[in-house]
N, C-alpha and C positions, 0 to 999 in steps of 0.2 A: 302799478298794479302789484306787483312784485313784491314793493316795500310794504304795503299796504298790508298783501295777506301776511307777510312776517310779523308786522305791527300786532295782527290780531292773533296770529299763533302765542305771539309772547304773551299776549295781553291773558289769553287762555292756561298759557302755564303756570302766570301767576294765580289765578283765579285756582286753578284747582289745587296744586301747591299749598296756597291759604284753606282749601277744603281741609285738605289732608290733615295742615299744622294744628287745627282749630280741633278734630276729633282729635290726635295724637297729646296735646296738651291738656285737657279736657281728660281725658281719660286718665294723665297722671293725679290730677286733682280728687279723683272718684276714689278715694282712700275709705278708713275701718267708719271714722267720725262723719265723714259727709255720707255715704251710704244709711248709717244710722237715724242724720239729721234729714234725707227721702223718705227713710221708712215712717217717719213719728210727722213727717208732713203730708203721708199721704192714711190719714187715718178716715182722713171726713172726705166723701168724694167729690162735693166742690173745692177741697185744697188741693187733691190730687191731679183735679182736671188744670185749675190754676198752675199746679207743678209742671207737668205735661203743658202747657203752653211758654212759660219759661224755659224750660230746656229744652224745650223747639226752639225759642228764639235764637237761645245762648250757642246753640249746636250748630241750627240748621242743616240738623242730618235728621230724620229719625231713625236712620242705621245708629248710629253713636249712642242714640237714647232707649235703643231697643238692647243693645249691647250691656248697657249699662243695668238694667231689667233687667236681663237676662242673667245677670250675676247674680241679684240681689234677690230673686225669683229661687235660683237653684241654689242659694244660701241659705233660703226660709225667710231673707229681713222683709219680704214682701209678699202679701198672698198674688196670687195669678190673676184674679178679678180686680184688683187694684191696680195692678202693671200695666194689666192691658187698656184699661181707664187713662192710664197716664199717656201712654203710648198712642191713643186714640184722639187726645188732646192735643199731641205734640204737633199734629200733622197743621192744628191750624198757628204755629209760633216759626213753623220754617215759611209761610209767606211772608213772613218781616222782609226777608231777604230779595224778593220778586218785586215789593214797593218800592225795597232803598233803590234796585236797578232802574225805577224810572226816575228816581229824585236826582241832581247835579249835586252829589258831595266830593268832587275833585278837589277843593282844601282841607276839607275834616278830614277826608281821610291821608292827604301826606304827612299831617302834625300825626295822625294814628301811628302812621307806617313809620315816623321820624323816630318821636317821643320813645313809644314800644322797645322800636329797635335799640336804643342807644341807650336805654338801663337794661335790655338784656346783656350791650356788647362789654358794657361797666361795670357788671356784676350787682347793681344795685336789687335792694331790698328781694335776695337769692331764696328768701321765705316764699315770694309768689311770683318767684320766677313761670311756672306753668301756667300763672293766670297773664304775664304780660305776655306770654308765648303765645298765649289761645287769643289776644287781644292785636300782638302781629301778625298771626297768621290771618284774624279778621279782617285787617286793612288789607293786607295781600288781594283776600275776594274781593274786596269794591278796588282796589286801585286797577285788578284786573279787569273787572266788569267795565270798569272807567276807559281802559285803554281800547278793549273790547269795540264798547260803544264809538269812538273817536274813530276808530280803523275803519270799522263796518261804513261808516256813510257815507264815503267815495264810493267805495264797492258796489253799494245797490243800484250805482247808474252805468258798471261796466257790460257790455253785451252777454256774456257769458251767465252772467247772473238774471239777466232783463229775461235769457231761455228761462234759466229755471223757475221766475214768475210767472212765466205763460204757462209753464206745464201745470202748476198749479192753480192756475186760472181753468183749464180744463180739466182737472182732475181734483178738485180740492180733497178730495176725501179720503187722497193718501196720504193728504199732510197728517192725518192720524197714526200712520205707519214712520213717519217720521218723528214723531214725539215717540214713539215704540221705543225706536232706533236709539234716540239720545238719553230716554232713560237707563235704559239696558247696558250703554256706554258706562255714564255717568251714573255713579252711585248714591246720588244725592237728589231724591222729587225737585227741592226749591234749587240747588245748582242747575239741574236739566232747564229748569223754564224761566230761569236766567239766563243761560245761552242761548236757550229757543228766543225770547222776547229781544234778545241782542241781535242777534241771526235775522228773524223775521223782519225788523224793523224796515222796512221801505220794499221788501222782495215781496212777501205774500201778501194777500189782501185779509179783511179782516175775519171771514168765516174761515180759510184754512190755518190761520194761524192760531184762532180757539181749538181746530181739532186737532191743531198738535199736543197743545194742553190737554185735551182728554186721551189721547194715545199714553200719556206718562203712567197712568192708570196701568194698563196690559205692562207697560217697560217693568212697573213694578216687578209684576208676577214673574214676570222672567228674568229679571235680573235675581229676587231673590229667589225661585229655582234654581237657578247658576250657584250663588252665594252659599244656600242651607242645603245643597245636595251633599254634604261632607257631617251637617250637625244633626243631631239626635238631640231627644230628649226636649226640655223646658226650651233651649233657643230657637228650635225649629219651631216650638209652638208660637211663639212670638214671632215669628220671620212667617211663619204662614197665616196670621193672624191680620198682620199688616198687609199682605198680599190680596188678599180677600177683601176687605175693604178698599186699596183703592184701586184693582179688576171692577167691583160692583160701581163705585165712582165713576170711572171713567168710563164704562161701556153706559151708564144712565145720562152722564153730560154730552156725551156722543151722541146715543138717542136724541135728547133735547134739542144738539143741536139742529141735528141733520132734520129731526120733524117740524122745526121751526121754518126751518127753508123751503122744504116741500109745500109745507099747508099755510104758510104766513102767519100763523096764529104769533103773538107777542110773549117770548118766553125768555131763554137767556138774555139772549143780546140785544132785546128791543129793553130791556132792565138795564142791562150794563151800560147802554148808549146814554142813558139818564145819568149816570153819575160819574163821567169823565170825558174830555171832547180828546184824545189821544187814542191810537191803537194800545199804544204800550201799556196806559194808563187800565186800558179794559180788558186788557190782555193781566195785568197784575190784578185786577178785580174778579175776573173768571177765575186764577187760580185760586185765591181766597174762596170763590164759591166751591170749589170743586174740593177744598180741603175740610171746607165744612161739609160738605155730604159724604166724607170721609170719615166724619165724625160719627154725627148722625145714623151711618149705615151699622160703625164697629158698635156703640154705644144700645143699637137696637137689635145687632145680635148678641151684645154680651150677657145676658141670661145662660144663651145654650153652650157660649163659645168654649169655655173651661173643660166640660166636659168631653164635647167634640173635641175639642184637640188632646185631650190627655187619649183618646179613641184613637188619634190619626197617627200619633208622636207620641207613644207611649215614656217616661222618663226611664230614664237607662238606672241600671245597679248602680254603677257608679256615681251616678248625680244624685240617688236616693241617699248613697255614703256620706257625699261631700253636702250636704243639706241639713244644718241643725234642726233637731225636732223640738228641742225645748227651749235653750236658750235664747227668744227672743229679746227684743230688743227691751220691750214694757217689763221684761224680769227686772229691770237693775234697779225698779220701783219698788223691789220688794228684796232686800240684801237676807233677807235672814232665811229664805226660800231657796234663795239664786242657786247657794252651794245643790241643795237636792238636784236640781234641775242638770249642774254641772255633772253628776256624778250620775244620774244618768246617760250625757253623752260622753262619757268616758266609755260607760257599759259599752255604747254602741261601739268603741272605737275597739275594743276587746274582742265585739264578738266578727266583727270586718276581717281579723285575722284568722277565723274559719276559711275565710274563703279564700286567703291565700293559699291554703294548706289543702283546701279543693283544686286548686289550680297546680300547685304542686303533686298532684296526684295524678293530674293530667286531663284536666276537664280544661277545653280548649276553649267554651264557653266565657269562660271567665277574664278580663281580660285583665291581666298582672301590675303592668305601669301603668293603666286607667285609676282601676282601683287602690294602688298606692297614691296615686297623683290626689285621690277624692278623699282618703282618710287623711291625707298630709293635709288638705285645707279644712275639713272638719277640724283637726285640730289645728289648725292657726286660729278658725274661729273661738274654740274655747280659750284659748290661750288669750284672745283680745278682749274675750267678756271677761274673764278673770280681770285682767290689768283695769280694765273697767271700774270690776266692782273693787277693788281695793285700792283704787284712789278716790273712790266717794269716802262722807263720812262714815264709819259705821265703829261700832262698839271695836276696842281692841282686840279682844276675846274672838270676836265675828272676823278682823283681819288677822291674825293669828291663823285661823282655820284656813281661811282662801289662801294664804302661801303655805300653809302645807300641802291644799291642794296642787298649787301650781309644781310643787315639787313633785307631785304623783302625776299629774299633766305631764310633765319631763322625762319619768323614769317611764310613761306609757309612749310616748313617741319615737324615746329610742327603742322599745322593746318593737314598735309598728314598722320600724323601718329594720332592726334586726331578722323580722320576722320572713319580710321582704324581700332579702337576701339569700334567706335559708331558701324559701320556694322558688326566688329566681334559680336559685341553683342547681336545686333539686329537680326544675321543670326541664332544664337543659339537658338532662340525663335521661336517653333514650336505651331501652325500658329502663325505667326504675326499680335500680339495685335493690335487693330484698332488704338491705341495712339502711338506705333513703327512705322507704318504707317505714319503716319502723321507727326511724326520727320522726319522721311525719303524726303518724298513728299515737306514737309517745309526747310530742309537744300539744296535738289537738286532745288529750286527753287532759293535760296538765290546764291548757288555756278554757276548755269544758266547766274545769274543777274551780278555775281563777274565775271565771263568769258566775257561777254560782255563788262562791264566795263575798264576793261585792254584793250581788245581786240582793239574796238571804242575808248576809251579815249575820250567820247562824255559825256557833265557836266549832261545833264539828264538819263543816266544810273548809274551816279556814285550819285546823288542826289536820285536815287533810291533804291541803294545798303545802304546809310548813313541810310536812312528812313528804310529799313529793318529789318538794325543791330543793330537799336538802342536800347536798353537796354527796354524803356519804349513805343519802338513801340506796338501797336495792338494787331500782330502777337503773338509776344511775351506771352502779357497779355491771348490772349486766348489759347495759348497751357500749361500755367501754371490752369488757372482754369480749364481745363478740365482733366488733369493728375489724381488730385485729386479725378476724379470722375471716372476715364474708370480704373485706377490702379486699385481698389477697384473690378475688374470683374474679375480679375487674380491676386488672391493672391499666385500663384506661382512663378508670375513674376514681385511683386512689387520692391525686390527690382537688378534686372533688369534692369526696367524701370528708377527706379530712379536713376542709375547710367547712361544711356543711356540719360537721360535729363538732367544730370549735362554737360555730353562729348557735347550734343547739346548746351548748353548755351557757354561751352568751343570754341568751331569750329563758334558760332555764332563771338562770341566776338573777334578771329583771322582775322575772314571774313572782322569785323570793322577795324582794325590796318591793314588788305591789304587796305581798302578803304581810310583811312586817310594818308598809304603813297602814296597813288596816286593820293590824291590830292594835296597834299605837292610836288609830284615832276611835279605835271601840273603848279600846282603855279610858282616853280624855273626853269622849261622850260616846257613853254606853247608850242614850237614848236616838243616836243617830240611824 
């Protein structure tokens, strides 16, 4: 007995272990290009649902594939009513995983587990290392389902387990709280009713082991309860999206059943008995149904779902930050537009440092390293459509331009992360020194003047911004003689200050090199 439950413990560690490997792999693979090559395949909504059933299969998480959405969503590469379409599909490509548990692949899969392993441990072809990773961690779940199965079917004939068939024999309709249970464990629908169908085999009989299947339903909603109580924004909507279809799932296959039994009438399981003479077999066939009313349910609320969740899960500032407005993906069909396009989310990355400078002033609202963390991937994004569009073909002249941009992309990120620092700084200083103040008030006015300037590309705001930045302006001269003298009233926070007016003299001096490539590219096209 002993050996037996260890056999199946290990069989279990492997099995989730392979859960694990297969998102964690999988998820190194989801890079700028494959993200892209989602977006431009989910244009037409029977490719997207075909998408969404593929990366069911390939996952067998729809966590992993909501995860994956949920980037590509708050990036802009996907509208919300296509994500959730894919996501809605996905649920029916993680039953792959429930059929292969009733099939005997005990060889295919040690040549998986062999092969896999031993080019990862040899270093071979290290270009798709993460694809044979997600492909060892695949054999991992069946070799453990495999052991799994082998351990369990001594077990169903020891007394200990013969009780807890009878209690189920007398109670069957807490095996629904038992599917609850392993969902809410287990972070995976089709892993849950893979150990459920391993577990059940020979203990329950065949109505409480379908309501365990319908219990995974509720394990959902509370497991991702559990899970999105920490997220805001775009991923919660998607994590309560998923929730809600399979809650409405599983409380209607529940129904079905339990009415089926009372009244006789011929509904689930007088179907399912037709097309398999095995528990497991119908036990894998129910979950296939139960994923398709899964479908069917997200599919016939998604009309209202977009709005209702933007309603429940409002998007946060900072996901608004880190989310390209324009750059999509379909720009890079049109290179001689693209730059426009860029040079508006530059604007926006200009005007994000308003709110640092809010934050720095002490609006406690604002949250500091969010909002850094959200313009630092706004601009990774542009930074990748750039390198994009200027390894396509396009005129010399057209690639000329895009690397001067990328050079102002450069001088704009260090000025975001310069900016960063002055407000971290300045936010640490309780109250705020009248001279922090006034670097504050003096850089948001300068940055004001540099939004304009790009914005208009009119020769008297940009002659205004030159006079600003200039080294030996005014400005300048009077917030140097005055440091000198207000430092001096807070010596706790001299040297503070004095690093806080080096970072201003720093973000001054970037502000100049935005101005002087803007007048450099007004010069080389005036019509821009």
């Amino acid at each position: 007995m002993a050996e037996l439950i260890a056999l199946y413990l290990a069989g279990l560690s492997f099995f989730f272990t392979g859960v694990a490997g297969v998102s964690d792999n999988l998820q190194l693979l989801s890079g700028q290009k494959f993200r892209q090559m989602l977006s431009r395949a989910t244009t037409h909504p029977v490719y997207a649902g075909l998408l969404g059933a593929a990366l069911g299969a390939i996952t067998q998480s729809t966590s992993v594939v909501a995860v994956i959405l949920a980037g590509m969503t708050a990036s802009g590469l996907l509208q919300m009513r296509r994500a959730l379409l894919v996501l809605a599909c996905s649920n029916i490509g993680t039953a792959l995983l429930v059929f292969i548990t009733v099939l005997d692949l005990h060889l295919p899969t040690l040549y998986v587990v062999g092969v896999s392993g031993l080019i990862i441990a040899f270093n071979l072809w290290r270009k798709w290392k993460p694809a044979f990773g997600a492909l060892l961690a695949l054999g991992l779940v069946f070799f453990g389902l495999d052991v799994m199965k082998n351990a369990f079917r001594p077990l169903t004939g020891a007394p200990g387990f013969s009780h807890v068939g009878a209690f189920f024999d007398y109670w069957p309709d807490a095996a629904f709280f038992v599917g609850i249970l392993m969902r809410t464990v287990i972070h995976s629908s089709s892993a849950a009713a893979a150990v459920t169908i391993t577990f059940n085999h020979g203990m329950m009989d065949e109505f409480p082991s379908m309501m365990s299947l319908a219990g995974l339903g509720i394990g959902t909603a509370v497991a991702t309860y559990l899970l999105a109580s920490n997220l805001r924004g775009v991923p919660r909507q998607i994590a309560l999206f998923q929730a809600v279809g399979n809650v409405a799932a599983g409380l209607l296959m529940a129904g079905l059943l339990i009415l089926e039994r009372q009244s006789g009438l011929p509904l689930l399981m007088s179907g399912v008995h037709h097309l398999s003479g095995s528990v497991s077999g119908r036990m894998a066939i129910m979950y296939f149904l139960f994923n398709i009313g899964i479908l069917l349910i997200s599919v016939a609320i998604m009309p209202w779902a977009p709005a209702w969740l933007v309603k429940m899960c409002p998007p946060t500032l900072e996901q608004d930050l880190s989310r390209p407005m324009y750059i999509q993906t379909e720009a890079l069909d049109s290179p001689e537009t693209a730059l426009d396009l860029v040079a508006m989310e530059q604007l926006r990355m200009l005007r994000a440092l308003q709110h640092y400078l809010e934050a720095a002033r002490g609006d406690e609202k604002l949250a500091l390293k969010e909002m850094h963390a959200s313009v630092g991937t706004l601009g990774g994004e542009i930074t990748l459509f750039m390198e994009a569009l200027v390894s396509m073909p396009i005129a010399p002249s057209l690639a000329a331009r895009v690397i001067s941009f990328q050079r102002k992309q450069e001088t704009l990120r260090a000025l975001e992360d310069n900016v960063f620092l002055l407000a971290q700084t300045l936010h640490d200083l309780k109250p705020l020194p009248d001279m922090a103040g006034r670097l504050v008030e003096a850089l948001d006015t300068i940055v004001l003047t540099a939004v304009d300037a790009l914005q208009t590309k009119d020769s008297m705001d940009l002659t205004l911004l030159m006079n600003m930045t200039d080294d030996r302006g005014s400005m300048m001269e009077r917030l140097r003689a005055r440091m000198s003298v207000e430092a001096a009233d807070s010596v706790g926070n001299v040297a503070a200050l004095h690093y806080a007016t080096t970072l201003f003299e720093r973000n001054v001096w970037l502000l100049r090199q935005t101005a002087l490539w803007l007048r450099e590219d007004l010069r080389l096209h005036p019509a821009a």
